[in-house]
N, C-alpha and C positions, 0 to 999 in steps of 0.2 A: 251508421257513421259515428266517429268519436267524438267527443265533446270537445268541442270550439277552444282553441289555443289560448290561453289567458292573456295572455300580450298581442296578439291580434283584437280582440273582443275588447281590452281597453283600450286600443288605439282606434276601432271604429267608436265605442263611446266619445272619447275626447272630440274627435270630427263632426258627430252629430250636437255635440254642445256647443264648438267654436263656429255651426254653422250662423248662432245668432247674434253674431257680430255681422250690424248691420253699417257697412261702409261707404254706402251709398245716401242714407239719411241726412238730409241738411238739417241745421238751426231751424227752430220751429218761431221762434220769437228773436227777439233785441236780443245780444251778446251782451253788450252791456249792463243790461240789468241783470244783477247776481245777487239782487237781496226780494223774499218772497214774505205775501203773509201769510198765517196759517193753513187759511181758507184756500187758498193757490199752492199752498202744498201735499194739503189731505185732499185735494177736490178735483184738482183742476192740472194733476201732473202727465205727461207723456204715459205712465205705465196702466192710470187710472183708464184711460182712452182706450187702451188693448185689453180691458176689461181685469188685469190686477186690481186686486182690490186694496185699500191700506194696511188693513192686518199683514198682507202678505209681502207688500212691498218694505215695513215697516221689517221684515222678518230678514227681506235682503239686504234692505241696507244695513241690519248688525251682522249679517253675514259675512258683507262685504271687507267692515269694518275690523271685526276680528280676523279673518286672512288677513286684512293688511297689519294689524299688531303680529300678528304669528309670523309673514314672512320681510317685515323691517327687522325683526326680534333676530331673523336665522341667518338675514343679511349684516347684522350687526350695523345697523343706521339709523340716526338720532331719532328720538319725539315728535324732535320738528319738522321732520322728513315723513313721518309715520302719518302724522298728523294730517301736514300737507298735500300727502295721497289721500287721506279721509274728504278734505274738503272739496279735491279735484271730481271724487266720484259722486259725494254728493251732487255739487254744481250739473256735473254731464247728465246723470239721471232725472236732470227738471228739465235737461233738453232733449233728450232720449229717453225711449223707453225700456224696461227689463225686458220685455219681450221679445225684443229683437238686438238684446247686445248683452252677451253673456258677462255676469260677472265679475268672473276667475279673471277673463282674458283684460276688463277693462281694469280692474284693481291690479291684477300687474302690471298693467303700461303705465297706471297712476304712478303707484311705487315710482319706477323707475324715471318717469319724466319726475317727478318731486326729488329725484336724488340730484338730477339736474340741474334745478332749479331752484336748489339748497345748496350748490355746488359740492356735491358730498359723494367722491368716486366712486361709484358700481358697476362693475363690469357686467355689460349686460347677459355675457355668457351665465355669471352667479345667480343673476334674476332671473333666467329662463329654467336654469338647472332646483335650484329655492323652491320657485312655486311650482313645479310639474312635482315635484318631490311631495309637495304638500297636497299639493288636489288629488295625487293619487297615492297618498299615506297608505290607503286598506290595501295597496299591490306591495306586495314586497322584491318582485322587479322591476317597479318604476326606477328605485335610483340608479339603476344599471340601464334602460333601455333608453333613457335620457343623453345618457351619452354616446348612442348611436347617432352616425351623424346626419341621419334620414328623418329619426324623430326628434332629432335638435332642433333641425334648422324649420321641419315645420312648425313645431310650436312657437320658435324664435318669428317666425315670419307672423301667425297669428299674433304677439306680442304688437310689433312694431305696428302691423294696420291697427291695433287697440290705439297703440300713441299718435298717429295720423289721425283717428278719428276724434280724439281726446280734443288735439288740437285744433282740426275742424270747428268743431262743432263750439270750442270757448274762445275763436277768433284769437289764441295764441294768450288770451288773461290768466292761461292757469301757472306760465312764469313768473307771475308776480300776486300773488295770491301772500294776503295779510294772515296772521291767523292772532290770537287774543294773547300768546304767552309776550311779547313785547313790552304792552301798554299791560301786562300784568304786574311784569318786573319791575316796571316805573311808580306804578300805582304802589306797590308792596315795599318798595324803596324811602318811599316819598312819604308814605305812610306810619315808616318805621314799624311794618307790621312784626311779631314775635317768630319765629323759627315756626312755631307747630303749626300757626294761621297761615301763615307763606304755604307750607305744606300741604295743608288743607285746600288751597286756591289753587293752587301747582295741579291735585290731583282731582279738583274737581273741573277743572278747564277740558284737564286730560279727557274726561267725560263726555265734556259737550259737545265735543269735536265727533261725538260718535253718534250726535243728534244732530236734528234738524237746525240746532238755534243757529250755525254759522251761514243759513241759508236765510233766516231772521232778522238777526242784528248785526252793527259792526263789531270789528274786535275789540276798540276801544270801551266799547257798552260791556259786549260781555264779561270784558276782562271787571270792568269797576261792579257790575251786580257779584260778582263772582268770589271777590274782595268782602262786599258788604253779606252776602249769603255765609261766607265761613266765618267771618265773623260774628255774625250771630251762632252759628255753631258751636263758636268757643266761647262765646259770650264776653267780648271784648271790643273795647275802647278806640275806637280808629278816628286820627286826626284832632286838630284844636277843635274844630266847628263841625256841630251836631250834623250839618247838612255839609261834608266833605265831599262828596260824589260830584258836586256842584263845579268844583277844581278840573274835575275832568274830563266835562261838557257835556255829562246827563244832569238831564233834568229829574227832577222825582217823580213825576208822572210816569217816566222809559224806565229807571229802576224798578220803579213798582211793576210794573207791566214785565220787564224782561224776570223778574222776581218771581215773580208767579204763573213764569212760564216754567222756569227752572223747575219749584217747586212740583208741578206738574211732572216734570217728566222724571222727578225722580220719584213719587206716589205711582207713578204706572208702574216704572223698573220695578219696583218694591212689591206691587199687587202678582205681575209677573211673575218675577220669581219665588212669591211666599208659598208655601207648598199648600195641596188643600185642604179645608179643616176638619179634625176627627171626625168620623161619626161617634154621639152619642151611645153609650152602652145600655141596654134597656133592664138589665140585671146589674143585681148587685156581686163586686167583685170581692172575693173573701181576701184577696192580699193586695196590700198596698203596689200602687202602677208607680216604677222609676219613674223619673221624669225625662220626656225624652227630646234628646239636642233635636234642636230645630236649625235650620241653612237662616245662615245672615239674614235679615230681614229687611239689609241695605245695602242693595248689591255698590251702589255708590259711595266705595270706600266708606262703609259704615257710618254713614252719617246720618243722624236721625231728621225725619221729617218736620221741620216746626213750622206752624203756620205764619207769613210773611207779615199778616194783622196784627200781630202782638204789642200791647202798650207797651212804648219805648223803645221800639224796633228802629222808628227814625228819630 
């Protein structure tokens, strides 16, 4: 017999992937609590239990996070939207596990209920046609077979049970979901901070939204560690009084602490992505070695790593 039709053979994969969207799953804990500590995050989450381990889930949620910048980006839909869908899948995945809820399927319902709930119009036809276009980039008849009205409306129909489970499972909290750029703008306002430090906290916020801290701290916190973090970056002056942070209801013990969580997680990104190091040559080489470019060594918009201890930091 001949070899398997390439568009049959992608539409039984998609199938076998959308089968683990689990729509039957309830709430496993309080809905109300949406802020975790570490320890209940690396240890104690839904995906851990079905036996993922953190390396791996660690690997989906930047998976998740970059489709959702790739298809806000194709959709043309704010930060704040983009964002918004980051927080929503984080939040579901401390109620849910990867095991049994794909994804593609739940990062595009995010998207979309965020466009919502940002009130910022997408026709959900764009969001269905967007992401099937992106999940199956390596087909070069996906953006044709998408428009068949057989494989629309299935994946359309996958789409919407993502958003019904979305909002099962967060008792309807993820329309009102805070995120840090607000209490940023005020703090950056207020502070009279300079254009490049604004800059700096604009894109390091951007960041953390793609980590765990919004499952951490409030936005108010992260937003003012976040301020005080590029500001030591730039090495700059913020505020009349040494202890300014204090204006915006952290304490210095939560900055230090959310400080040197930050710090952390940008020394991981950094180890990450640093490439690995030469081997040693055991002979001598008769001509001088170019020297050779090395990839950023800060994947977080280049920012170098400074220790948060530093005399005069507070």
């Amino acid at each position: 017999m001949g070899e398997e039709h390439p568009r049959k053979r992608s539409r039984q994969h998609f199938e076998a992937d959308a089968r683990h969207v689990s729509l039957l799953e309830s709430p496993q804990c309080e809905t109300s609590k949406w802020y975790f500590s570490r320890e209940e995050i690396e240890r104690f989450s839904p995906s851990r239990k079905d036996g993922i381990d953190l390396v791996k889930e660690s690997f989906l949620r930047s998976s998740y996070c970059t489709f959702l910048q790739r298809l806000g980006m194709k959709l043309h839909v704010s930060q704040v939207t983009i964002g918004n869908a980051m927080v929503m899948c984080h939040r579901f995945y401390m109620r849910q596990s990867h095991a049994k809820n794909d994804w593609q399927t739940i990062a595009t319902a995010s998207l979309f209920l965020a466009c919502k709930a940002e009130d910022e119009p997408c026709q959900l036809s764009s969001v269905v046609v967007a992401s099937y276009e992106i999940i199956y980039e390596w087909d070069p008849s996906a953006s044709i077979r998408i428009h068949q009205t057989e494989y629309y409306h299935e994946f359309k129909e996958f789409i919407l049970a993502g958003e019904r489970l979305l909002l099962d499972t967060s008792a309807f909290h993820h329309l009102d979901i805070e995120l840090p750029y607000k209490p940023l703008a005020a703090a950056l306002n207020r502070l009279n901070a300079w254009p490049d430090l604004a800059t700096a906290a604009w894109n390091l916020v951007h960041d953390w939204l793609r980590t765990t801290l919004c499952l951490q701290y409030k936005p108010h916190v992260i937003a003012t560690a976040t301020v005080h973090l590029a500001a030591t970056f730039q090495n700059a002056k913020l505020g009349s009084r040494r202890d300014w942070w204090l204006e915006f209801g952290v304490t210095t013990k939560l900055l230090k602490e959310v400080i040197q969580e930050m710090c952390i997680l940008i020394e991981v990104d950094r180890r990450r992505t640093m490439p690995p190091p030469r081997r040693e040559v055991a002979w001598a080489i008769p001509a001088p070695i170019k020297p050779v470019h090395m990839a950023r060594g800060y994947p977080f918009h280049s920012y170098p790593l400074l220790p948060y201890r530093q005399p005069g930091i507070w």
